[in-house]
N, C-alpha and C positions, 0 to 999 in steps of 0.2 A: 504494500500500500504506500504512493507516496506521501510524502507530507508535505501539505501547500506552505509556503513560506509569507507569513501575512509583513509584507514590506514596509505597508502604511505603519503600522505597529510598534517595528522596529525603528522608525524615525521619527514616529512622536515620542518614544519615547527619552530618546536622544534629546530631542528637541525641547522636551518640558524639563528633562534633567537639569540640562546645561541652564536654562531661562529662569531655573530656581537656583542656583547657586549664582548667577549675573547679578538679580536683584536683591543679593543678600550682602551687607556691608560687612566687606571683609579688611582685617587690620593686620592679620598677622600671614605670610606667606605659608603655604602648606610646604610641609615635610615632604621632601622628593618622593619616600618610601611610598608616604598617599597616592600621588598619583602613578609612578611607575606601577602599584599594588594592583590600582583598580586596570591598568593599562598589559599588565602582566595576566589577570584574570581572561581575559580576552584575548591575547593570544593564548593560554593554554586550550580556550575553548575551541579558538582555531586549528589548536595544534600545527602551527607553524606552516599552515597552508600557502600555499603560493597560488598566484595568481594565476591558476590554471583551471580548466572547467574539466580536466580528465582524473585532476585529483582521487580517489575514491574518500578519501578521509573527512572531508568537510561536505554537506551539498553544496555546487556553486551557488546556488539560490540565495545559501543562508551566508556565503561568504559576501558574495558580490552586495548583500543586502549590506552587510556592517561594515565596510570597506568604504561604500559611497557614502553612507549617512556618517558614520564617522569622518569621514573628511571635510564632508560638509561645514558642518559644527564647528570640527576645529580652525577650518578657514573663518569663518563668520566669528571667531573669537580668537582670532589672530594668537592664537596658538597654533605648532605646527605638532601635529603625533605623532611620539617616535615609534615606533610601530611595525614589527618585522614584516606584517604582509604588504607594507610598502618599501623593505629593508632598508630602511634609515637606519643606522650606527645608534648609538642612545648619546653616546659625545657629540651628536652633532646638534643637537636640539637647544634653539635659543631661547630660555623661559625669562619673559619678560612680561604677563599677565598674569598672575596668580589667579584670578577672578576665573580666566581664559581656562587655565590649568585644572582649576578643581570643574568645572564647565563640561571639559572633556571627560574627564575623572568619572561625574556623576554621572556624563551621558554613558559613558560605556561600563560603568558599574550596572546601571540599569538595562542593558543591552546584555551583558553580562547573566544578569538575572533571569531575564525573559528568554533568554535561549538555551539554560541550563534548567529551566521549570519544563522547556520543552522535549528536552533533551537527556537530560539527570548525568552530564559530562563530568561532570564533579564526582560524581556517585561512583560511575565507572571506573576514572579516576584513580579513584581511591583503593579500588579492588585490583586495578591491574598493578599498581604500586606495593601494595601488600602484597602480591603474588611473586613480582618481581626483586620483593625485598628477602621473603621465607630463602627466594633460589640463591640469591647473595648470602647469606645465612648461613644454609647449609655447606657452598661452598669453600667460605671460610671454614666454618667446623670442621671439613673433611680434609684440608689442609690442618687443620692442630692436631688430628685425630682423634675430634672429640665428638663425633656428629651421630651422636644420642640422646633422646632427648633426657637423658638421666641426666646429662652433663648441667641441661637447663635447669633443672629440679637445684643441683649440687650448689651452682651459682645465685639461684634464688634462697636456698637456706643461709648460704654465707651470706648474702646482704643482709636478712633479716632476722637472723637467730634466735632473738627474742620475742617475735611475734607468732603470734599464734598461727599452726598452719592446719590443724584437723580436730575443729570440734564430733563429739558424738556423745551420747551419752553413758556409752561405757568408760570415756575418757577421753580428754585432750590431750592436743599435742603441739612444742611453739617445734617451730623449721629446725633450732638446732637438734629436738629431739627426734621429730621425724626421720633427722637426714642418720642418725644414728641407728635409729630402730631398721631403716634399709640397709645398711652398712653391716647391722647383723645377721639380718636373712640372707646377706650377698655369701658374707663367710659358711653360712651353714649351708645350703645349696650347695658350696665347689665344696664342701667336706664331703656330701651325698653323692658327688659327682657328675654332678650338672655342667656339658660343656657347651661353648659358643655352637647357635643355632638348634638348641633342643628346646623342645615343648614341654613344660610341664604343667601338667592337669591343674585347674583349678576351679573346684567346687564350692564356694564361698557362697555367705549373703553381704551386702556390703558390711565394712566394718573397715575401720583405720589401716586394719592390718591386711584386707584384699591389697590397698593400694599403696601398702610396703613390697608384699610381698614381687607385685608387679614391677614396681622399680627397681627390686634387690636383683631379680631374673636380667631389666636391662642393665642392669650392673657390671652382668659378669658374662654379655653378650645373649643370653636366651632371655625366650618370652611366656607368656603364658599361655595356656589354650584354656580359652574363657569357655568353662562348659555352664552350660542351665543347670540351677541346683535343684529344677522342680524333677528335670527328666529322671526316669526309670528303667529301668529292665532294658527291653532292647534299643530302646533310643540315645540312652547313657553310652550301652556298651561301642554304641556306633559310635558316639561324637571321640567315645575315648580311641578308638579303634583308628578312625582317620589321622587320630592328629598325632600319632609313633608315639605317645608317651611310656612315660616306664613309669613316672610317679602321679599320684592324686591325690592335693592335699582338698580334703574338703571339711566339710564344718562339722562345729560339734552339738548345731541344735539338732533335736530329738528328730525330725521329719529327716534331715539328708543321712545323718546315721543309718539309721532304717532303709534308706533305701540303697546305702554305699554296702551296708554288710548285706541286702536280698541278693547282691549280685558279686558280693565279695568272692567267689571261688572262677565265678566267666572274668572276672578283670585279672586276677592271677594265674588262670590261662594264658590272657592274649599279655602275660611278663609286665602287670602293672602293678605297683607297691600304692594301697591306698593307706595316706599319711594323716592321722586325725589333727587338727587344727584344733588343741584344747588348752588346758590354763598350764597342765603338764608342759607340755609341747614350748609353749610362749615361757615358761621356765626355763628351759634350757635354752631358747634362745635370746635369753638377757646374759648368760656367760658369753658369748661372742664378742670379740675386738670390735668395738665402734668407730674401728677406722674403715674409709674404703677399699674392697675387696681388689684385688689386682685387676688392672683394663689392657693387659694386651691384647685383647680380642680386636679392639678399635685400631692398632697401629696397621692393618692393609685395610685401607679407605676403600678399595673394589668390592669387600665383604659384603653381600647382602645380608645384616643380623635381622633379625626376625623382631617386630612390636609386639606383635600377639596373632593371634591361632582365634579368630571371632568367625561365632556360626551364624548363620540363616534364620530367621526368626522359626521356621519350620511353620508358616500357616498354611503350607501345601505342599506337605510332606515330611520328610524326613531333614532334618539341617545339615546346611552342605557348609563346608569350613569354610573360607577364607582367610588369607595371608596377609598382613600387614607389615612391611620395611620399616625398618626405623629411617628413613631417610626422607620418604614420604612427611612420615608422621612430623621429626624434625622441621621441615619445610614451613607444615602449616603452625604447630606449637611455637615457635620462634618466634609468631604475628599474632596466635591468638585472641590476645587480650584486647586486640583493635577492632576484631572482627563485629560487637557488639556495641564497644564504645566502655569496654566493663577497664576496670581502673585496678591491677594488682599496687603489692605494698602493701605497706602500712596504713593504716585506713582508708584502704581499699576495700572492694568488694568481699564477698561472700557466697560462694553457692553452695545453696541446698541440693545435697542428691538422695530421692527416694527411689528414684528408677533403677533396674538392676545393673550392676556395673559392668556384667557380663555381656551386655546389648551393647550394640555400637555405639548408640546415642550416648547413654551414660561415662562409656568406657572411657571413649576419647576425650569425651566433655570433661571428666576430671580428671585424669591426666595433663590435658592441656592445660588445665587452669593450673596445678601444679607446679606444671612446666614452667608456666609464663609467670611464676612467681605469687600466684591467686590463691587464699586459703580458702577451704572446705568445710562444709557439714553434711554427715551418711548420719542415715539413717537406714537400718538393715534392710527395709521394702518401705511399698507404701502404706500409709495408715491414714485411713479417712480420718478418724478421733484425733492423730496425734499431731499429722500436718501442721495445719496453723502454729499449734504450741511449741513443734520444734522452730521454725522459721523465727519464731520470734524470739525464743531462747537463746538461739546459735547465736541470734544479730545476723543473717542472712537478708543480704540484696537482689540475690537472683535463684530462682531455680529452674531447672529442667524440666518438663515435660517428653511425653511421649504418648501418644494413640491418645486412649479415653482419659488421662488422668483428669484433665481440666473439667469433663464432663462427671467426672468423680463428686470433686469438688462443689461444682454447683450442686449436686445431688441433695448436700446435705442440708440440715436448715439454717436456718440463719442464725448466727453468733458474733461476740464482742470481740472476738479473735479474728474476723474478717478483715479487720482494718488497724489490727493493732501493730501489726509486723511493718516490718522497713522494704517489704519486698517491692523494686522499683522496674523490673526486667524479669520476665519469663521468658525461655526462649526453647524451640525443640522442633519435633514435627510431628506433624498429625491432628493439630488443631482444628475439630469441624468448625466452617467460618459462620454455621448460626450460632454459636456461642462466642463468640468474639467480643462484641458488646457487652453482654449480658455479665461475661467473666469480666471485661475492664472495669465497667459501673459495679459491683456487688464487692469486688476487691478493692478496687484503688491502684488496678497496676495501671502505668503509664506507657510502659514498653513492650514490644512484643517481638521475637524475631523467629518467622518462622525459615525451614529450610526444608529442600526435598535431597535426599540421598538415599543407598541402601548399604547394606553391609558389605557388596563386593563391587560398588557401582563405579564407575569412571566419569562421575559428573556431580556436581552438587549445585542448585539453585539456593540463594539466601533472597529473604527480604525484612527488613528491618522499619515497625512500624512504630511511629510517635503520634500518627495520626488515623486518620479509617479511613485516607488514600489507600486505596488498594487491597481493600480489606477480605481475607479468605485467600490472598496468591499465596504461593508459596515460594516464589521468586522473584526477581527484575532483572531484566537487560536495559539497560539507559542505550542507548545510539551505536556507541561505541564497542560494547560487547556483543549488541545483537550484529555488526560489521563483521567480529571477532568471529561469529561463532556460526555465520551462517551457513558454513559449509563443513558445519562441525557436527553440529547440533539438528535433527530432522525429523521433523513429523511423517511417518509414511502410510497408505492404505493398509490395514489388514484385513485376508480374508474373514467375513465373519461366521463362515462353518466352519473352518478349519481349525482359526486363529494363528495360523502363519500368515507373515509377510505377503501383502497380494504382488503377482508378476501378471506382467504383461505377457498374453498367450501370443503375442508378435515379436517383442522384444526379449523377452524373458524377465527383464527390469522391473524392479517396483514404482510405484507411485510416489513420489514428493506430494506432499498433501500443504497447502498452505497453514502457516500460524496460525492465524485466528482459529480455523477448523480444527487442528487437532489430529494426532494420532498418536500412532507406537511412535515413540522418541529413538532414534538410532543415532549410536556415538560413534564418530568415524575416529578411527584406533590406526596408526604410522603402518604398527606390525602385530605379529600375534604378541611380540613380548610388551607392549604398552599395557596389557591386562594380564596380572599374575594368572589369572582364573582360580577356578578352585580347587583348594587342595586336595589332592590323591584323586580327585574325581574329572578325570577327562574326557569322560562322555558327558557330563553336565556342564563343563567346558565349553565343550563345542556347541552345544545348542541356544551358550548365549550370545555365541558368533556367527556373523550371517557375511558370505563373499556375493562379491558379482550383484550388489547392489542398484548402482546405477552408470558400474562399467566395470567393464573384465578387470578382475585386478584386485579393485577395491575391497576392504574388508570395515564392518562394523559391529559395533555393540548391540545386542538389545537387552532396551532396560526391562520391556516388560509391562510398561507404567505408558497409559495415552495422557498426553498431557496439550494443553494449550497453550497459547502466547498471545496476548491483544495486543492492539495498535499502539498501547502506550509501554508495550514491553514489560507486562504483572502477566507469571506464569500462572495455570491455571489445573491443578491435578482433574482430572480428568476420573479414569478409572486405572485399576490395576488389571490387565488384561487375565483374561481368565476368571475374574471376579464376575465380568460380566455376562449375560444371558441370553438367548434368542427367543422372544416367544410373539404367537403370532408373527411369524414373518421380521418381525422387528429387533435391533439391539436394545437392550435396555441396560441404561449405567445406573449398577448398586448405589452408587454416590449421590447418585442425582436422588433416588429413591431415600437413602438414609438420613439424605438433610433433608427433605421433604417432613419425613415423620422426628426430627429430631425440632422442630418447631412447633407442633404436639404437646401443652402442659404437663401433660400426665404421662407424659413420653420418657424413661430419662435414659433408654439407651436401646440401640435400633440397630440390629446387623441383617442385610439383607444378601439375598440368591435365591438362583435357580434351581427348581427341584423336577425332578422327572415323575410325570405321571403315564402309566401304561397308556398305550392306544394315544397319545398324544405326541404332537412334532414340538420339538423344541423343550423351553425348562418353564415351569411357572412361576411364575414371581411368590417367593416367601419372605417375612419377614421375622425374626426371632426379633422379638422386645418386651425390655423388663419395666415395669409399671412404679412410678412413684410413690405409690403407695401397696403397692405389691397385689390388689384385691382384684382381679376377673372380672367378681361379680357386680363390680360396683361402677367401673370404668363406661362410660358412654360408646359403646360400638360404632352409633350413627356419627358420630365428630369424624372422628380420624379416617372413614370413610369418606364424608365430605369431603376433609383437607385434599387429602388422596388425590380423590377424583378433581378438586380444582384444581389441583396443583400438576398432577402428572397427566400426561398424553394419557388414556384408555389401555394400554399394552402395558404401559408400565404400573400400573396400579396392582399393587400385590394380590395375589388371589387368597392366599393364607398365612395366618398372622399364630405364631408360636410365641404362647408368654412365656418368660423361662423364670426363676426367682432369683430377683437381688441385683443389682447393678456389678458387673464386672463378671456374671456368670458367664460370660459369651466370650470373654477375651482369654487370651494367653497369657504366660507368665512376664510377658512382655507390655502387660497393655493394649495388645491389640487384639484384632478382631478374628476368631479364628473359625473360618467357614468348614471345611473339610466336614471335620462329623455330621454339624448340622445338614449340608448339603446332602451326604451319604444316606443318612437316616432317613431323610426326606419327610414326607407325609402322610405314609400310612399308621393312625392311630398304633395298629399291633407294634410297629418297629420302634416308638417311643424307650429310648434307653438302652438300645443294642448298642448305638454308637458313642452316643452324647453323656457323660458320666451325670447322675441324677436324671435325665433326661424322662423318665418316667413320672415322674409329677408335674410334667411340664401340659396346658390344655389349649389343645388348636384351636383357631376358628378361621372360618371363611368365607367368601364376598360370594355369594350365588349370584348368580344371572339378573339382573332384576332388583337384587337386594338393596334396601334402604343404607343396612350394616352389616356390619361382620356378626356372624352366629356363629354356636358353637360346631367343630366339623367331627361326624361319630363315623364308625364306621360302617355302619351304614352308607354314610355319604360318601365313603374312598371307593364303596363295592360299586356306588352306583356310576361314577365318575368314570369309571377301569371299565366297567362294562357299556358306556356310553350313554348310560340310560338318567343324566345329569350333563349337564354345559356349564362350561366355565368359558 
């Protein structure tokens, strides 16, 4: 889409600048810095454009627009602009109107303005500087041989010794004690015989000593493999299984016990030592040397050492590992704390982490802030009741989300502790954007940053909100990145029976699908090696790899996720492919469905799909959701049908509606939404609870032909449905 360049605009604005600083009686000369300041603004927006229309960097439109009206101006105010897109020297410039000077100053401060509201060049800016800054960073690092981020951790204890770096309520801790408690985990590890680039297992809830242990590991060259402390039986033994470990330290509450010693004899099969994490244990590792453990691992810079061993959330299927560099990870930790605007040091920030540290989101979130000098409050999971109390106890500025938490929150009733706390910045992903408002009025947050990534993705979207611009993206490209990325970043057709990539039956090529419209997101990748992939698994590998895209040769990513872009450059998630469903002839996005009912009072948590009915083409629309007040019998069937039906096209209006009990019954240990069982189990009355754990006290209902509301669906009504003798 192009963007008209409104001319008039740009030279009234000029024009009323300069006309209000003319008639303003001025006594004292401006500071060169002032005007070069606002004069230097303007060329960065230019980015040093030359007077060419083949440029691709600037539009000529918008050049040729600020090039004539600024000149204008500053002829009529016999001032001359030094000015690189007319390459005047800045020694040549003879300031002999101050009046003149600030004249030109304002006009193109306000020209400045008006073309970066349009633009967001600033914004971009700032991200491609940060990005540009991590790669300076890290290459200095790997010149000292120090380019882990433990080194940044090491350097932030030494500044600040005395300050505190990990609240929790089993115990704090200031940086010189932390960097010590790591110092002793590093020593005990190389006694166990932990060498550079091993995994070793870790089955934690958070607690001070997860994110010792993680840093003692990058200490002495290994990482951790963050396993789930809910998983069991065979899904444990897989995660341990992929990632070569020999050791697992996991926890000593009563639930992971229980589930480390059901499978204690299959982990000492496949040669794993499970290591209990108990008050024993943390005894003998207060005799270890509090100094740092040896780093020769780090003197050959070509080493790829390992960050961590992070799985798959597993909402569709089984968790697949992925690898993390400490080099990567260096990159981004080294700029962290800009990324938000979050302030480490000494009365600095504070983040809250309730999320598991084993999820991506959590993991790197505090690490990084570690890194970047930022201190911390864990709390072992989430606790609706304790939340508030702890944020305000710790002294905590920011916390993390993920998936439903915020919907958690709102869940609950209202309390003094809503607004008592200092928290000024949430930031995470997965925020649904009808709760957005709702959560900044009821809270008091002012900040919000949300971002799109995955655990193995090769792309991350940020957008950083102080206002309800933009509210619900999950990203922005300002001018400059969307320039960046256009041939990076792509929306393509998929087929909708298949769910692969659609080709052209002439070409064989896929479809380029415009921004606005939306698709699978494909990320074009140098070679195979720009994506570690995932570990030990190379056939799950290669299926997130797609060649011969839109020419023999080429190879890309797929995320998986359709996502969109608008004209003002705010991404826009879309759906997660496979989430979605075909019925009646038609695609229907989950998403679009779940904020629909998540607008619903009595709604307080909505996870939708497709379920298969015999004799039928396609999936019917279901929706599992838990009730605010948990009662069936009390809930208004006729509402949320209305809403429904005003709200969604006919095809997408759910056919049946599964209540399940209690908010959070539907998510995984992660907070998010986990379809597989529900969808498997589907809708026949009998199969209630073969798939879905409790699932048997769980009561359908559904929208008949005709119906005012949702009633309740017996089986009777499955038999009649299957044998055709009913319409939906």
């Amino acid at each position: 889409m192009r963007r008209t360049v409104d001319t008039q605009c740009v030279d009234d604005l000029l024009h009323q600048s300069a006309d209000a600083h003319c008639n303003r009686e001025i006594t004292l000369n401006p500071p060169r810095s002032i005007v070069w300041g606002a004069v230097l603004d303007l060329e960065v927006l230019a980015l040093s454009t030359p007077k060419r229309s083949d440029n691709p960097r600037l539009p000529f439109g918008l050049f040729q627009t600020i090039h004539t009206s600024v000149s204008r101006h500053a002829a009529k105010y016999y001032c001359h602009l030094p000015y690189r897109l007319s390459q005047a020297p800045l020694t040549s410039t003879p300031f002999k109107a101050s009046t003149g000077l600030l004249a030109v100053a304002g006009g193109v401060a306000a020209t400045t303005a008006y073309l970066d509201a349009k633009l967001h060049v600033r914004k971009d800016l700032s991200v491609l500087s940060r990005t540009k800054q991590g790669e300076k960073n890290l290459s200095s690092a790997l010149k000292a041989k120090k380019a882990s981020g433990y080194f940044l951790f090491e350097a932030a204890a030494h500044r600040q010794p005395n300050e505190q770096c990990v609240w929790s309520r089993e115990g704090t801790y200031t940086w010189a004690q932390a960097y010590q408690r790591v110092s002793q985990y590093g020593h005990y590890f190389q006694d166990l015989g932990v060498q550079p680039l091993e995994y070793v297992g870790v089955y934690l809830y958070n607690s001070p000593d997860f994110v010792f242990i993680w840093l003692a590991l990058l200490s002495i060259g290994a990482a951790p493999a963050l396993i789930n402390y809910n998983l069991a039986s065979a899904a444990l033994l897989h995660c341990v299984k992929i990632s070569g470990t020999r050791l697992l330290i996991f926890d000593s509450a009563s639930d992971c016990v229980s589930r480390i010693s059901a499978s204690d004899k299959e982990l000492r099969d496949l040669g794993v030592q499970p290591i209990l994490l108990d008050d024993g244990l943390k005894g003998k590792i207060d005799q270890y040397p509090t100094s740092r453990p040896g780093t020769a691992c780090f003197d050959d810079s070509s080493r790829m050492l390992p960050f961590a061993l992070m799985y798959t959330s597993g909402t569709t299927g089984l968790p697949k590992a992925a690898p993390l560099g400490i080099h990567r990870n260096y990159a981004a930790a080294s700029t962290s704390p800009k990324s938000f605007g979050q302030k480490p040091g000494p009365g600095g920030d504070r983040t809250y982490f309730c999320i598991p540290m084993y999820h991506g989101t959590g993991g790197l979130a505090v690490m990084n802030d570690l890194m970047g000098g930022q201190s911390i409050a864990v709390a072992p999971k989430f606790s609706l009741s304790r939340f508030w109390q702890d944020c305000i106890d710790s002294k905590s500025t920011i916390f993390v989300y993920v998936g439903e938490l915020v919907r958690y929150l709102l869940s609950a009733p209202s309390s003094s502790n809503d607004r008592k706390h200092q928290i000024r910045l949430v930031w995470g992903n997965g925020l649904s954007p009808e709760l957005w408002s709702r959560f900044q009025e009821r809270f008091g947050i002012s900040e919000i940053g949300e971002f799109y990534s995955s655990t193995e993705g090769v792309m991350i979207l940020v957008k950083f909100y102080r206002s309800g611009y933009g509210t619900g993206a999950i990203g922005h490209h300002g001018w400059l990145l969307r320039r960046q990325y256009h041939e990076q970043i792509m929306p393509v057709k998929i087929d909708a029976e298949t769910g692969d990539i659609w080709r052209s039956p002439d070409t064989g090529f896929a479809k380029r699908l415009p921004y606005e419209q939306g698709g699978e997101i494909l990320v074009k990748l140098a070679s195979r090696q720009a994506w570690a992939g995932y570990y030990g698994a190379d056939e799950a590998t290669k299926k997130k790899l797609i060649e011969n895209v839109f020419e023999k040769g080429d190879l890309f990513y797929r995320t998986g996720d359709a996502l969109r872009r608008d004209a003002d450059g705010h991404w826009f998630f879309m759906d997660r492919l496979g989430d979605t469903y075909r019925w009646k002839g038609e695609n229907v996005s989950t998403t679009e469905v779940t904020q629909v009912l998540g607008t619903h009072p009595s709604i307080a948590e909505a996870n939708v799909y497709g379920v298969k009915i015999p004799s039928h083409d396609g999936r019917a629309g279901c929706a599992a959701i838990a009730l605010n007040d948990g009662n069936a019998d009390t809930f208004d069937w006729s509402s949320v049908a209305t809403l429904l039906r005003k709200e969604l096209p006919p095809y997408a209006v759910p056919v049946f509606l599964r209540v399940r009990e209690g908010v959070g019954s539907m998510a995984t240990d992660n907070h998010k939404h986990n379809k597989v069982h529900l969808r498997d189990e589907g809708v026949d009355p009998r199969a209630l609870g073969t798939r879905v754990p409790d699932g048997k006290r769980d009561r359908l209902f559904w929208l008949p032909t005709g119906s005012a509301k949702y009633v309740a669906f017996t089986q009777g009504d499955w038999d009649k449905l299957t044998q055709l003798r009913a319409r939906i």
